[in-house]
C-alpha positions as CSV (number, residue, x, y, z in Angstrom):
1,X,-29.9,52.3,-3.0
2,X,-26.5,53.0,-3.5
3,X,-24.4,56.3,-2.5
4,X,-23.4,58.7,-5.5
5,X,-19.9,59.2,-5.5
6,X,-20.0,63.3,-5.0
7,X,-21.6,62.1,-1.4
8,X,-20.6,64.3,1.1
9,X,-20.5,61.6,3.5
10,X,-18.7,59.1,1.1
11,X,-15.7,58.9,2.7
12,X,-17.1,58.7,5.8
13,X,-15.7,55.7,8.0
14,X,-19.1,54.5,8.4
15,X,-19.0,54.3,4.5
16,X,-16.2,51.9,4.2
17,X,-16.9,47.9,4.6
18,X,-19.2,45.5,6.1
19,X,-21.8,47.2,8.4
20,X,-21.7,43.9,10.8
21,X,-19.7,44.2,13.9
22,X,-19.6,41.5,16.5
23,X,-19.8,42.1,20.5
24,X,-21.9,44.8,21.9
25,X,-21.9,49.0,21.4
26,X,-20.7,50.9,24.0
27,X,-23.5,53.4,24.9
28,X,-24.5,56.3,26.8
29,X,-25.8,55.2,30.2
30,X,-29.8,55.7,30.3
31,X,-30.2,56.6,26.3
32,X,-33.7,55.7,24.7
33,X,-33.9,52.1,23.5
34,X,-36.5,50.9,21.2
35,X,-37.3,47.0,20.9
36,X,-37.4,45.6,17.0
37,X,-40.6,43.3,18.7
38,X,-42.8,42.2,15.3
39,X,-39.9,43.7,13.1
40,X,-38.3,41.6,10.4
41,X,-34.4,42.0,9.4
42,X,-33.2,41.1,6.1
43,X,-29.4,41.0,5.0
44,X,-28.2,42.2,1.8
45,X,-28.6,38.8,0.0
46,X,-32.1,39.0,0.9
47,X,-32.3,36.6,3.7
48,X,-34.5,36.9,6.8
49,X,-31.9,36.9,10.1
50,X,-33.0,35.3,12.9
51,X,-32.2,36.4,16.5
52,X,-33.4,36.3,19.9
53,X,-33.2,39.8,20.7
54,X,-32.7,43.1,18.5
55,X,-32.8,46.4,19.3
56,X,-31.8,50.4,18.1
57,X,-30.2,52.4,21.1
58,X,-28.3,55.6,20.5
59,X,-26.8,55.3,17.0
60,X,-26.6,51.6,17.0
61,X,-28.7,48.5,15.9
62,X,-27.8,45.6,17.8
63,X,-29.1,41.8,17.0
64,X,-28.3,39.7,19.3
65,X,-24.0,39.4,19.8
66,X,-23.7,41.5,16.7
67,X,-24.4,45.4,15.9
68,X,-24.6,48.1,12.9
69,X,-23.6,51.7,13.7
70,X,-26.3,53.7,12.0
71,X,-24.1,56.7,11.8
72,X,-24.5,58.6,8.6
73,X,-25.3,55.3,6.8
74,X,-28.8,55.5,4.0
75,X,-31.6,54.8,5.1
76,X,-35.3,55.1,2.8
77,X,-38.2,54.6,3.9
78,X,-41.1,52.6,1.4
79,X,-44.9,51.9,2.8
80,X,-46.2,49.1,0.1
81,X,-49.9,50.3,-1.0
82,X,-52.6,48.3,0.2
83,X,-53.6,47.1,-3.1
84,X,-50.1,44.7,-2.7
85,X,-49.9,44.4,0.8
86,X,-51.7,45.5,3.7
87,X,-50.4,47.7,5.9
88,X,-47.0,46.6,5.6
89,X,-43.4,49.0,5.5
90,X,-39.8,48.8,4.8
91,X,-36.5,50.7,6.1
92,X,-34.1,50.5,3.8
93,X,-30.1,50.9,4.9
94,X,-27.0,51.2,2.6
95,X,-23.6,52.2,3.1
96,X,-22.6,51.3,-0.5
97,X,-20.4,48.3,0.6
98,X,-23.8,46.8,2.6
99,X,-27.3,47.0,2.7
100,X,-30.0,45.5,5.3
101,X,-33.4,45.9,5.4
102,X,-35.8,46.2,8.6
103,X,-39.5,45.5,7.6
104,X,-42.9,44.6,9.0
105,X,-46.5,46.3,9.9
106,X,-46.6,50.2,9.2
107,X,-46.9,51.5,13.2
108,X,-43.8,49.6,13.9
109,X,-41.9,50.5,11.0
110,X,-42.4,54.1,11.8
111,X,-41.7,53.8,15.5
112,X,-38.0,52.4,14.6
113,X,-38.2,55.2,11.5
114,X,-38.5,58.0,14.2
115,X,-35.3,56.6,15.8
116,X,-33.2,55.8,13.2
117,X,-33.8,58.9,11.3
118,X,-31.7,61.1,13.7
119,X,-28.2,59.3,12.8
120,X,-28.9,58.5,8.6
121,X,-28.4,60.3,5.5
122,X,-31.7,60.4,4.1
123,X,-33.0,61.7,0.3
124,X,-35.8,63.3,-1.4
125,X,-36.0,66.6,1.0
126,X,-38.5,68.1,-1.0
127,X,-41.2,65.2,-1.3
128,X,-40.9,65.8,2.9
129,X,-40.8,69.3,3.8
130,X,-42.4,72.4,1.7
131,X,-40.0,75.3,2.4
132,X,-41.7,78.9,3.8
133,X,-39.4,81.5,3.6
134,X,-35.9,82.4,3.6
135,X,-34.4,83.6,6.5
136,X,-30.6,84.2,6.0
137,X,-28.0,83.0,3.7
138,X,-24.5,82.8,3.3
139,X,-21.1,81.8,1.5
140,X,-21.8,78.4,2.5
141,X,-25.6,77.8,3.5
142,X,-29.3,79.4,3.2
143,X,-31.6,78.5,5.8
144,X,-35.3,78.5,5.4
145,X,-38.4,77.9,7.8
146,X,-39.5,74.6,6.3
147,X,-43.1,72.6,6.9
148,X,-43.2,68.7,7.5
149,X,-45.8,67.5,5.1
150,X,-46.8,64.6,7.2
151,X,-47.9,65.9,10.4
152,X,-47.5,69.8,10.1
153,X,-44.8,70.7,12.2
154,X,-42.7,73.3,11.4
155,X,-39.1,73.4,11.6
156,X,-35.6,75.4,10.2
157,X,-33.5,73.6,8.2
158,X,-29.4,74.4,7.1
159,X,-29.1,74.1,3.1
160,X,-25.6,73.8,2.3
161,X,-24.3,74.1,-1.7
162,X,-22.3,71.1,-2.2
163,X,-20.7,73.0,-5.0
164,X,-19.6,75.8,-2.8
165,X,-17.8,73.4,-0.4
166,X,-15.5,71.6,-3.3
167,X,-12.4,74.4,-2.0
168,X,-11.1,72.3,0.7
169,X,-13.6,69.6,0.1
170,X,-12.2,67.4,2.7
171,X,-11.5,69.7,5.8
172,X,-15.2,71.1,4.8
173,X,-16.5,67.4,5.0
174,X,-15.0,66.4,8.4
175,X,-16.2,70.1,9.6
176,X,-20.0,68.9,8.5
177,X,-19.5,65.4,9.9
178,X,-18.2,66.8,13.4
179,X,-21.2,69.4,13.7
180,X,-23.8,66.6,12.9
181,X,-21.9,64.0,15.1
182,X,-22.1,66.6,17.9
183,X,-25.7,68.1,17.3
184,X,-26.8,64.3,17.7
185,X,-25.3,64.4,21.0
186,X,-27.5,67.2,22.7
187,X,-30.6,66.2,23.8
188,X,-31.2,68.9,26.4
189,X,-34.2,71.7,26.6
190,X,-31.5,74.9,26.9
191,X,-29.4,73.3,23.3
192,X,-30.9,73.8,19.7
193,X,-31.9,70.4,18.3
194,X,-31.3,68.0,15.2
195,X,-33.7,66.1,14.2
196,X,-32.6,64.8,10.9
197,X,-30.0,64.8,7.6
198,X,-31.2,64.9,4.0
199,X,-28.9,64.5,1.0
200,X,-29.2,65.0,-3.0
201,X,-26.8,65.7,-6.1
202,X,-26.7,69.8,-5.1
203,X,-27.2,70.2,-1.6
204,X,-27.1,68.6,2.1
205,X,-29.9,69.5,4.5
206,X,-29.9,69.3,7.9
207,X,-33.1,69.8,9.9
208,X,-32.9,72.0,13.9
209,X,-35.2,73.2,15.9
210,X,-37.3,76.4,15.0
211,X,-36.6,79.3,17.2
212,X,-39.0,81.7,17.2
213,X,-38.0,83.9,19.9
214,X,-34.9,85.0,18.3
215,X,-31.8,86.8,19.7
216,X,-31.5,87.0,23.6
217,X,-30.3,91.1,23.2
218,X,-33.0,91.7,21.2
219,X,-35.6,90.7,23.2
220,X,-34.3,92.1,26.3
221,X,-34.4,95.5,24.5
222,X,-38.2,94.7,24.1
223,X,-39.2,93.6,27.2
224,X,-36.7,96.1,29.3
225,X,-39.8,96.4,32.0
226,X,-39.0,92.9,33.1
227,X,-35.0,92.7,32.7
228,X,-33.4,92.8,36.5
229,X,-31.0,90.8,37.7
230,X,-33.7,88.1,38.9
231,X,-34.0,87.4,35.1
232,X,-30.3,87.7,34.8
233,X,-30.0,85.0,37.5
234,X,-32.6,82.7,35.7
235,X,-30.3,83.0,32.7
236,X,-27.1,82.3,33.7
237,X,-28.3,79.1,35.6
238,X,-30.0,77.9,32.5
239,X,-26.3,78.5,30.4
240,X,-24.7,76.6,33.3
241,X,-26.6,73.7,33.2
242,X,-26.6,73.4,29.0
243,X,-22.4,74.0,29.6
244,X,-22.5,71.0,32.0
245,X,-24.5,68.7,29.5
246,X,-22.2,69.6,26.9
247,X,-19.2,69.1,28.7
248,X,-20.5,65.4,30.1
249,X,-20.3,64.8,26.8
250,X,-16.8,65.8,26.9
251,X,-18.2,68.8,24.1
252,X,-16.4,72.3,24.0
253,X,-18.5,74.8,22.3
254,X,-15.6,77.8,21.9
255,X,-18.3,80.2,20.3
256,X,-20.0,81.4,23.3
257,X,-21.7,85.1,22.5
258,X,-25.2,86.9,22.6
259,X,-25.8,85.6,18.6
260,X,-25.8,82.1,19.4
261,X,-27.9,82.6,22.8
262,X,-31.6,81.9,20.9
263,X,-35.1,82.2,22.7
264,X,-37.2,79.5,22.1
265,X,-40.0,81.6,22.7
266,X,-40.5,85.6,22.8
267,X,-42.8,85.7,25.6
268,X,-40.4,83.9,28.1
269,X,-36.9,85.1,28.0
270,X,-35.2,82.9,30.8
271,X,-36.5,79.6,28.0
272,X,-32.9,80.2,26.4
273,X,-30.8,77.8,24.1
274,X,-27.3,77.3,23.1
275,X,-27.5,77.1,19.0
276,X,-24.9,77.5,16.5
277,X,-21.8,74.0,17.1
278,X,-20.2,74.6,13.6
279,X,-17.1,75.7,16.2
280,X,-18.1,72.9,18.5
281,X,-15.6,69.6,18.5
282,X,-14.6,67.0,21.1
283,X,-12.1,68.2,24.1
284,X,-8.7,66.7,22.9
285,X,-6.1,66.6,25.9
286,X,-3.5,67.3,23.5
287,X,-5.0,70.2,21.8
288,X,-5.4,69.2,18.5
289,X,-8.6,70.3,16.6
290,X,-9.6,70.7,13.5
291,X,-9.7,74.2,13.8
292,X,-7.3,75.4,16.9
293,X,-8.0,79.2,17.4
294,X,-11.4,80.0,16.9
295,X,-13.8,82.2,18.6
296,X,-15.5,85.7,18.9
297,X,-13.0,88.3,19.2
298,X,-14.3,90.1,22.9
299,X,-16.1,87.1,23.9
300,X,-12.8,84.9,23.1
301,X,-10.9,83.4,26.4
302,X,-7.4,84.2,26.5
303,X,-5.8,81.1,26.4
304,X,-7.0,80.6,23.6
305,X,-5.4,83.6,21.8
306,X,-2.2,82.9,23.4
307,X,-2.0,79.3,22.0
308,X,-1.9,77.7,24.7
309,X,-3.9,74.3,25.5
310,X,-7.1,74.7,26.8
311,X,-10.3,72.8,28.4
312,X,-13.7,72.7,28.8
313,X,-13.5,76.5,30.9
314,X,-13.2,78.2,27.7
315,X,-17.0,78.2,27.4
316,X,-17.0,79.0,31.1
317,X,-14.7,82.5,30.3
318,X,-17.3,83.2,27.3
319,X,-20.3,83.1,29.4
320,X,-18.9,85.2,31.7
321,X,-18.2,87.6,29.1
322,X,-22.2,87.6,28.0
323,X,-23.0,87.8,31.9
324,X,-20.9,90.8,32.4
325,X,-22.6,92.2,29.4
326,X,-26.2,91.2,31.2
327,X,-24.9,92.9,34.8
328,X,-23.5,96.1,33.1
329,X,-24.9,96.9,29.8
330,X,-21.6,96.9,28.1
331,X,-18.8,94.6,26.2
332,X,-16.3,93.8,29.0
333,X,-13.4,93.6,26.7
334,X,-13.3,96.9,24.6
335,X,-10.6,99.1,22.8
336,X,-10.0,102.0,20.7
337,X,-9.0,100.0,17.6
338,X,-9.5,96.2,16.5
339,X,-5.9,96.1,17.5
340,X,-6.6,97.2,21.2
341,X,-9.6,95.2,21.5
342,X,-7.5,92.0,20.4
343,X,-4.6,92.8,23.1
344,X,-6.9,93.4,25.8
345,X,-9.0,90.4,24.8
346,X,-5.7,88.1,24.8
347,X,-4.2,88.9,27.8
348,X,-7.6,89.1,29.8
349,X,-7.9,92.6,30.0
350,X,-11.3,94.2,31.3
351,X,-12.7,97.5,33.6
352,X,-13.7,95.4,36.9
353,X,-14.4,99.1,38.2
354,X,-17.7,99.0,36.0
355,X,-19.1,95.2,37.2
356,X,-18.2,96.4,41.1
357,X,-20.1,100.2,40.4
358,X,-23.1,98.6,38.9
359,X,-26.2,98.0,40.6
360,X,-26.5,94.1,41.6
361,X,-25.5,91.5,44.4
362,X,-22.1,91.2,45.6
363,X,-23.2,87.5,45.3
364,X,-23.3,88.4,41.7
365,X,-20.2,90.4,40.8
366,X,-18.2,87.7,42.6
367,X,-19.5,84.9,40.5
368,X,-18.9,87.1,37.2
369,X,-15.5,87.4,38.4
370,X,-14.7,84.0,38.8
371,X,-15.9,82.9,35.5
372,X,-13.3,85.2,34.2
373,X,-10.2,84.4,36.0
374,X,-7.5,85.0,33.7
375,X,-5.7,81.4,34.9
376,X,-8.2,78.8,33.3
377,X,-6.6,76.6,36.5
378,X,-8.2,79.0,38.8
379,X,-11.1,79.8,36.8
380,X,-14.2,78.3,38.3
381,X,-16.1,75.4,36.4
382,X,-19.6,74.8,35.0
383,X,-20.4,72.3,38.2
384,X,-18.8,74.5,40.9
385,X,-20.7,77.8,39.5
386,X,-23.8,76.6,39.2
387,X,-23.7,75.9,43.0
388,X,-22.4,79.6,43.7
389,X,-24.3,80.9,46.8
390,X,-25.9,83.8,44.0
391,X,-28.3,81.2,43.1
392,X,-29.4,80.2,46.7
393,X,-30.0,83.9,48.1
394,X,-33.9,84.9,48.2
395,X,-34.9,87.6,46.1
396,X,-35.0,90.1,48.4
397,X,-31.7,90.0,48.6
398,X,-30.8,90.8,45.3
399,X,-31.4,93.9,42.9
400,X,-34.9,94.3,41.5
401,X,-33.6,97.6,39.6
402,X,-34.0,97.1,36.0
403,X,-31.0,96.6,34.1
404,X,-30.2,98.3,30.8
405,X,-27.5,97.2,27.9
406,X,-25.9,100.1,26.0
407,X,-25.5,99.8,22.7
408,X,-24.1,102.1,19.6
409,X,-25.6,102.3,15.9
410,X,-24.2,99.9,13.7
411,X,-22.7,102.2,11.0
412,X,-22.4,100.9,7.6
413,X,-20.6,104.1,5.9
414,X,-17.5,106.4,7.2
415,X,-15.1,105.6,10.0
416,X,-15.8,102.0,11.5
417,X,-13.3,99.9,14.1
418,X,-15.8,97.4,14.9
419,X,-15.8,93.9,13.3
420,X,-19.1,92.2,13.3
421,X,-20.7,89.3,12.4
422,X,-23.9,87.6,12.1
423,X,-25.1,83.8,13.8
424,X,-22.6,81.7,12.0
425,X,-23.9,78.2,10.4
426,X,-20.8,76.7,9.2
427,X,-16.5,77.2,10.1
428,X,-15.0,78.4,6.7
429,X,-14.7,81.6,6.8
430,X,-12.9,84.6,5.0
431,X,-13.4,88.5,5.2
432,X,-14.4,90.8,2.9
433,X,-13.9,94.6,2.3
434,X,-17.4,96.5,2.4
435,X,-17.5,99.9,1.0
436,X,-19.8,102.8,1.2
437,X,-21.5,101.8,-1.6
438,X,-23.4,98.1,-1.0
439,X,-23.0,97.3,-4.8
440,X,-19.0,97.0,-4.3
441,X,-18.8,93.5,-2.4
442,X,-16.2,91.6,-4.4
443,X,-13.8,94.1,-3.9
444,X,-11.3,91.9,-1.7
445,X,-11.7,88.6,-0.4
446,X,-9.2,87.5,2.4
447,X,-8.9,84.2,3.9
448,X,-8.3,83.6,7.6
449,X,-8.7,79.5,7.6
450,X,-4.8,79.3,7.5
451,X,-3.4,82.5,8.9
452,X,-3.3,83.7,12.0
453,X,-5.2,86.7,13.6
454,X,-2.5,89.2,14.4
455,X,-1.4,88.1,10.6
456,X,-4.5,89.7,9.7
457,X,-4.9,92.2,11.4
458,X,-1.3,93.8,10.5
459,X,-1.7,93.0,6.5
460,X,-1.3,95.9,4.5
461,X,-5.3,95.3,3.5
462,X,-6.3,95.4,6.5
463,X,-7.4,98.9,7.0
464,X,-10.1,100.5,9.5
465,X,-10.0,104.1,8.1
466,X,-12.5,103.8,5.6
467,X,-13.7,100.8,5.1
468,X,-15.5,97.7,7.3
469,X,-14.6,94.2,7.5
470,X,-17.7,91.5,7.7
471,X,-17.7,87.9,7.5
472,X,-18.6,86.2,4.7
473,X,-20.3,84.0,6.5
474,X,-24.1,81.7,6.9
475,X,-26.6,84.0,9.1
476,X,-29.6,83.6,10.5
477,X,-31.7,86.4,10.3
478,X,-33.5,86.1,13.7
479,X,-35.3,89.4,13.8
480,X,-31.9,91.8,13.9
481,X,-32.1,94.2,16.1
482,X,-31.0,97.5,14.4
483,X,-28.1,98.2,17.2
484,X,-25.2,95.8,18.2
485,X,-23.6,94.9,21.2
486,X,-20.7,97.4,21.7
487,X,-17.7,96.7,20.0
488,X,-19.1,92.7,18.6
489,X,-16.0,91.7,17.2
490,X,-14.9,89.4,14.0
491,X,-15.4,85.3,14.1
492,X,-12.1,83.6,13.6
493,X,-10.4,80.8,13.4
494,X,-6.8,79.0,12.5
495,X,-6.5,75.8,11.1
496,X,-4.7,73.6,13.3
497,X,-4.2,69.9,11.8
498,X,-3.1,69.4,8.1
């Protein structure tokens, strides 16, 4: 089993040299550890390795003083028929410079398979999963609700064209490796979950959870009865705690926003989860990312439009964004024009007179205030708010009025000033003209990857008078609602390291 050379995982560290490492992994204190008891390891010259002692614990397998990251590595799975051998199973592992093999009775081998499977590059998708429908696509990526042959369950799964990636082949590769890397991170009930990579010639696959409840706005509008600030209360704690989780794992999301805030279930609104990383990465004291300025423009924080560095609050700003949104039933950052919209959203800009006028807890208002703090030093944190005395007080003491969010048709023809996008899936992005008539979508293409937003927003092409700007982007089409958040603005982002 040997990787093909258009791998998108190729050049992948993991990819290059002996798998064997001596000494011990460092893990995460507390993660999962399955025992290889039963299990026989063989090396790539096909002889049996004795040890003491072997275990798989996050993405390692360690025997004895000596350990294998598993990290986007092959792995293949083979069950022997019974007519050769009973009952007996093989994992296969390659990294094209090494290859091991773990093998024994089947009930073991699938125990370690169940593990393992998380971290490797597997193939042969579609002798796994039989694909249900379609439901969104994009420059990048289609996803489709997919069926596990094995045991049923049902799942979404993220194909991306291998072909469509080649433009800027390796920033698109380390954008894929750093979503994956930090999708296999989140093991927590209020974060979507991966569950496993497939590759072949054309595509990459990566398997998440299945939401079914779809988009948090849109199920608010349907169950208005119910929507108070109680519910509002339940949500925000739920954010808080994912926010912490994510940031223990030193995680900044910086795409915070009412499209990526996914119900895992219609009939239970407050049963929330944080989905979309393809704008995730790892906090960098220095402020270097792969992609620097990135975000949702009116859900953006500040510092982030000013260039300046910035922390783990960012997400903290966001959310307080989508919680003024919740208390008021409109955008907190608005404006006239795309221009306006991006001022006020850069220098922190929003109508306070509309959160204090509205009808919930002062408990409330003063914790949607502190979340957006225009000085990310004096901004509150994730740990710090989700202590805030709002979540202590009894419900009597808060508003049981119910709440409404005000929204405006999403007008497709005619004058338009609002940018708009749908639940991005990947981080390349570029924007393209839309004209009255839906057959004219190639008319002009511009790319944002490498310029930066007041750059396009002053270009001569840039014009709101008669024409709308959408991102060519990956969607998921969970149930759209017909009517969008007031004045949703444009996804961007600047490239940041060569």
């Amino acid at each position: 089993m040997r990787q093909k050379s258009d791998s998108c995982f190729s050049t992948h560290s993991n990819r290059q040299g002996s798998l064997w490492k001596k000494g011990y992994p460092s893990v995460q204190f507390g993660s999962q550890l399955v025992v290889l008891n039963g299990l026989k390891i063989r090396d790539g010259q096909k002889k049996i390795i004795q040890f003491k002692f072997s275990y798989v614990q996050d993405k390692y397998l360690v025997v004895d003083q000596k350990y294998i990251s598993l990290e986007n590595i092959q792995m293949k799975k083979i069950i022997l028929p019974q007519s050769q051998q009973e009952s007996l199973a093989f994992l296969q592992f390659d990294n094209n410079f090494d290859n091991f093999e773990i093998f024994g009775s089947v009930p073991l081998i699938y125990e370690i398979y169940n593990y393992c499977k998380l971290y490797t590059i597997q193939e042969n998708f579609e002798n796994n999963y039989k694909i249900m429908k379609l439901m969104g696509k994009g420059s990048f990526a289609k996803v489709y609700q997919v069926k596990q042959m094995e045991n049923q369950e049902i799942y979404a799964v993220k194909m991306f064209n291998k072909m469509k990636m080649k433009e800027n082949d390796d920033e698109n590769q380390k954008s894929l490796w750093k979503e994956i890397e930090i999708l296999r991170l989140m093991n927590h009930k209020h974060i979507t979950k991966i569950h496993e990579v497939y590759e072949d010639e054309k595509k990459v696959y990566v398997l998440v959870d299945l939401l079914k409840g779809g988009e948090l706005v849109s199920q608010i509008e349907k169950q208005v009865k119910i929507y108070d600030e109680s519910l509002v209360r339940k949500l925000i704690y739920n954010l808080l705690d994912a926010l912490i989780y994510i940031k223990e794992r030193k995680v900044i999301h910086r795409d915070i926003k009412p499209e990526n805030l996914i119900l895992k279930d219609e009939n239970d609104i407050t049963n929330i989860v944080i989905a979309d990383f393809g704008l995730a990465d790892f906090y960098q004291e220095n402020g270097e990312y792969l992609f620097n300025k990135c975000g949702s423009l009116g859900y953006v924080a500040p510092e982030i439009l000013q260039d300046k560095l910035y922390d783990y609050k960012v997400d903290i700003y966001s959310l307080g964004i989508v919680m003024f949104l919740l208390l008021t039933g409109e955008a907190a950052i608005k404006g006239l024009s795309t221009q306006e919209v991006l001022k006020n959203n850069t220098c922190g800009k929003i109508d306070y007179l509309k959160l204090e006028s509205c009808d919930v807890s002062q408990e409330a208002k003063d914790l949607c205030q502190k979340m957006l703090i225009l000085n990310q030093k004096q901004r509150i944190s994730a740990e710090v708010a989700i202590k805030h005395p709002w979540f202590k007080i009894d419900n009597y003491d808060i508003s049981l009025n119910t709440l409404q969010i005000h929204k405006m048709p999403q007008q497709l023809k005619g004058q338009k000033e609002i940018l708009f996008c749908h639940t991005p899936l990947w981080v390349n992005k570029s924007l393209r003209s839309i004209e009255d008539s839906p057959d004219q979508l190639n008319i002009l293409t511009i790319n944002v990857k490498d310029r930066t937003i007041e750059e396009i927003l002053n270009s001569d092409n840039f014009r709101l008078d008669s024409i709308v700007y959408d991102l060519e982007d990956d969607f998921i089409d969970e149930e759209s609602i017909a009517y969008r958040v007031e004045n949703h603005k444009l996804l961007v982002k600047q490239r940041s390291l060569p």
